[in-house]
C-alpha positions in Angstrom: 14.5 -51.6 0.7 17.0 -49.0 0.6 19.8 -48.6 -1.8 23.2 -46.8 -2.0 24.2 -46.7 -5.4 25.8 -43.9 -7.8 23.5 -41.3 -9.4 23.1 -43.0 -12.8 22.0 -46.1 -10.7 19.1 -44.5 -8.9 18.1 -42.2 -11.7 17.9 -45.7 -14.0 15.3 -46.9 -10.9 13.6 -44.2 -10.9 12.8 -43.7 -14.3 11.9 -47.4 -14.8 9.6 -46.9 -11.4 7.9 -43.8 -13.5 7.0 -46.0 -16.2 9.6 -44.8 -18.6 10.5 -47.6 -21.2 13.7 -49.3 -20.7 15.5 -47.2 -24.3 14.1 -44.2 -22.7 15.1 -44.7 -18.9 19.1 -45.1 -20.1 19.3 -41.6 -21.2 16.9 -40.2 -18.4 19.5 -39.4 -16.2 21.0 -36.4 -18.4 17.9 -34.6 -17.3 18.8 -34.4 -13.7 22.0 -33.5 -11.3 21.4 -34.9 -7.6 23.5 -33.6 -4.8 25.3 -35.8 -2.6 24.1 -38.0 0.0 20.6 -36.6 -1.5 17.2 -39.4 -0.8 15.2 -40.3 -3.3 12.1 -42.2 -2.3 9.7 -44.4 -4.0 6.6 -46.1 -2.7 5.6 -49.8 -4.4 2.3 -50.5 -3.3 1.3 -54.0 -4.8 1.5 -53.0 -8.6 1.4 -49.8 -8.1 4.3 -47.0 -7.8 4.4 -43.8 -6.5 7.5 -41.6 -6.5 7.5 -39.2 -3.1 10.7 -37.4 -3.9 13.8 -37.4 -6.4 17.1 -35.5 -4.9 15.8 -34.4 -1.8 19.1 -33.2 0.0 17.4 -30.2 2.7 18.7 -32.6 5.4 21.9 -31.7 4.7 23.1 -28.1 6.1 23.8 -25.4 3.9 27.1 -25.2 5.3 27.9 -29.2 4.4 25.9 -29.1 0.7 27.6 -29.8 -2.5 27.2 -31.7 -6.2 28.3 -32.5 -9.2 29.7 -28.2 -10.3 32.5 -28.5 -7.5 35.5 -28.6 -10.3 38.8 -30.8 -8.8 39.6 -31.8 -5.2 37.5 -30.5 -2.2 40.2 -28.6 -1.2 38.1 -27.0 2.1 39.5 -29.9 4.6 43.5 -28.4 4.2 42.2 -24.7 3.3 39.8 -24.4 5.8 35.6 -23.0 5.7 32.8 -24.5 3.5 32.9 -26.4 0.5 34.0 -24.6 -2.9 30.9 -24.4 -5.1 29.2 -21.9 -7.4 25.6 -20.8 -8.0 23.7 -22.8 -10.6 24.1 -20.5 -13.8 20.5 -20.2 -16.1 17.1 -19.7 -14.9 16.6 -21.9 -11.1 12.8 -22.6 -11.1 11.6 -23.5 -7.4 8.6 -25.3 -7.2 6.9 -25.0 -3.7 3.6 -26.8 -3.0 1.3 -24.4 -0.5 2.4 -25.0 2.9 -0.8 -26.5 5.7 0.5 -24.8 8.7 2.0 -22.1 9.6 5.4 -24.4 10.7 5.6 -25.5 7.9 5.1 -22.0 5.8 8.2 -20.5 8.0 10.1 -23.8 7.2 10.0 -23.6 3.8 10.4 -19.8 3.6 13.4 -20.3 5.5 15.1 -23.1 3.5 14.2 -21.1 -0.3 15.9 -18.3 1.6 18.6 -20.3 2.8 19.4 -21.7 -1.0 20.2 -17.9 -2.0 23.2 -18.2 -0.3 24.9 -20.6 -2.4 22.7 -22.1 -4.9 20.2 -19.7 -6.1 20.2 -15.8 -7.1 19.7 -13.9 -4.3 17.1 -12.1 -6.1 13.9 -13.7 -7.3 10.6 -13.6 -8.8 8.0 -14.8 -6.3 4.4 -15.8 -8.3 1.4 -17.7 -6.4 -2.3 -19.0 -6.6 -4.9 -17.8 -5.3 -5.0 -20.3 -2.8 -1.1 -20.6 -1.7 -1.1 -17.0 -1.0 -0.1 -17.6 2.7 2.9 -19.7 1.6 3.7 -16.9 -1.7 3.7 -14.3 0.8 6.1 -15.2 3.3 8.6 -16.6 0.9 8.5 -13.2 -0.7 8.9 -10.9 2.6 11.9 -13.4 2.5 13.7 -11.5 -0.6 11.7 -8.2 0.1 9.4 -8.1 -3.0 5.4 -9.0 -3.3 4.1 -11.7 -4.8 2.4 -12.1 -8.3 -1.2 -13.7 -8.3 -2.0 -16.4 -10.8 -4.9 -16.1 -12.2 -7.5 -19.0 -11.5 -7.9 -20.5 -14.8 -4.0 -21.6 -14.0 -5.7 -24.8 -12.6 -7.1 -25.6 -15.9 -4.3 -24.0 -18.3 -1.0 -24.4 -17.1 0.7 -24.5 -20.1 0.8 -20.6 -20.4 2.7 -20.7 -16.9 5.1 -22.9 -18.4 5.5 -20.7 -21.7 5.9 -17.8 -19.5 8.7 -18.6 -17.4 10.1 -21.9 -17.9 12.6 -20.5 -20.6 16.1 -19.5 -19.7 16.8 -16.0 -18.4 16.8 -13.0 -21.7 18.3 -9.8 -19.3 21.1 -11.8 -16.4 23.1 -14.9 -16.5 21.1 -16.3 -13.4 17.9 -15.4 -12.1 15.3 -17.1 -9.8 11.8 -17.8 -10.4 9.8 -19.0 -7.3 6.0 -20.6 -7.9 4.3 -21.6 -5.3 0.7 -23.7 -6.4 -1.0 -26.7 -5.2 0.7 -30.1 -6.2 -1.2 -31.2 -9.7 0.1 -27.7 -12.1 3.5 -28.1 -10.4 4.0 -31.8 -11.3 2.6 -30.9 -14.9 5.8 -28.1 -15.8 8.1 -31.0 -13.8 7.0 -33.2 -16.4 7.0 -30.7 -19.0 10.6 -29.7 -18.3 11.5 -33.5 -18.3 10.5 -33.3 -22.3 7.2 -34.9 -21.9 4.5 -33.0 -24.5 1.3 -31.0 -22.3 -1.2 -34.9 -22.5 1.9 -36.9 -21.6 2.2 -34.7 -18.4 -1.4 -34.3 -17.9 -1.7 -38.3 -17.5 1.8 -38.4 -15.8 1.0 -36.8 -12.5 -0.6 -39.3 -10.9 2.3 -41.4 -10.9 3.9 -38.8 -8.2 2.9 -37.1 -4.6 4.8 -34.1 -2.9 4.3 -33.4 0.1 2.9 -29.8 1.3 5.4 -27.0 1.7 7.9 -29.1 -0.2 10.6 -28.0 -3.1 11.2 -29.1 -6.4 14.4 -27.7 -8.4 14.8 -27.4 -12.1 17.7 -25.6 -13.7 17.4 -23.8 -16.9 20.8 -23.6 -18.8 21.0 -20.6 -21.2 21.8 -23.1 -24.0 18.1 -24.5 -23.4 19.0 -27.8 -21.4 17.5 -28.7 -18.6 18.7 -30.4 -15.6 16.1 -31.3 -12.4 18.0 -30.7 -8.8 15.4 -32.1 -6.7 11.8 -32.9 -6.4 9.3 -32.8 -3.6 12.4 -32.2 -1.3 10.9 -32.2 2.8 13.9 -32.1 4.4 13.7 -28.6 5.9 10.9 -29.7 7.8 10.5 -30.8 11.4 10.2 -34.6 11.8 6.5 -33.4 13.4 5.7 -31.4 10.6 6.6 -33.7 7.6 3.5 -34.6 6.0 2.4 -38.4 6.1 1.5 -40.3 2.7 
């Protein structure tokens, strides 16, 4: 089944697909800001549901990408180049799951990159596990710094992660905070930026599966809001390379 419908539309589905009572699901959609044309998937295997990605828009070339912060007419068809857009003010959170190949590590290195060029601050933090330290490391060559190593009680305490840098930025107006970890602490700060308290996201995860070497957006407003840009997002990858579910 596949439906075209307005952002409030699918961001109603969704959150009624994630088990998010019908009161709560109405006012869900203040929490996010999809780009255009952007896919949002959902598995529905007998009873159960499964959502693969919210947002995803990597598809789309950087050249061609814009949402909801373009102010007025699209004015680029009579003036000529890209779209007018600006870089997300706040703190941009990008959540990479580790990468299983090297195709898909230089994919995603090269898309996170890519973002800096109109979405993100072109100068980021880059932080990593233990075991993503293959994926961590190339996305940092990327902006010329050296990752930062979790240490490996983050699988059993992510909450201090989230303390740590899931607040907006204290010393710029934008900034850029790259994590790259295995899929289970990423969902939790998803789900604990989407206002969900730490045992609501701990039991929450299940009910979602990103693919390796995929990216999930979050947007921290200085004013403390939050707004979710994409998650689990695949697109940068090469039809070969995408991972199966």
């Amino acid at each position: 089944l596949i439906v075209v419908a307005h952002n409030n539309i699918i961001l109603y589905l969704l959150m009624r697909a994630a088990g998010i009572p019908i009161e709560r699901a109405a006012q869900a959609w203040n929490l996010f800001q999809l780009r255009h044309a952007s896919i949002t998937r959902i598995d529905v295997v007998g009873i159960r549901k499964q959502v693969l990605c919210v947002g995803a828009a990597a598809h789309i070339s950087d050249v061609s990408m814009t949402w909801k912060n373009i102010s007025g007419a699209d004015m680029s068809a009579w003036k000529g180049g890209g779209p007018e857009r600006h870089k997300f003010s706040g703190r941009m959170l990008l959540l990479v799951r580790q990468a299983a190949s090297s195709q898909q590590i230089a994919a995603v290195a090269d898309h996170v990159k890519g973002l800096s060029s109109y979405m993100i601050s072109s100068k980021a933090i880059v932080t990593c596990t233990s075991g993503s330290q293959a994926t961590g490391a190339m996305i940092a060559k990327k902006f010329k710094t050296a990752p930062q190593i979790f240490p490996d009680s983050l699988m059993e305490q992510p909450e201090a992660a989230f303390l740590q840098f899931f607040t907006p930025p204290e010393e710029s107006s934008r900034d850029s905070v790259i994590i790259v970890a295995e899929d289970t602490p990423l969902l939790y700060w998803l789900l604990r930026s989407l206002g969900m308290s730490a045992e609501e996201s701990q039991l929450a995860t299940s009910l979602y599966s990103i693919g390796h070497g995929s990216v999930t957006l979050i947007n921290l407003r200085s004013d403390g809001s939050t707004k979710v840009v994409a998650v689990g997002d695949t697109g940068h990858q090469a039809i070969s390379d995408q991972p199966t579910c």
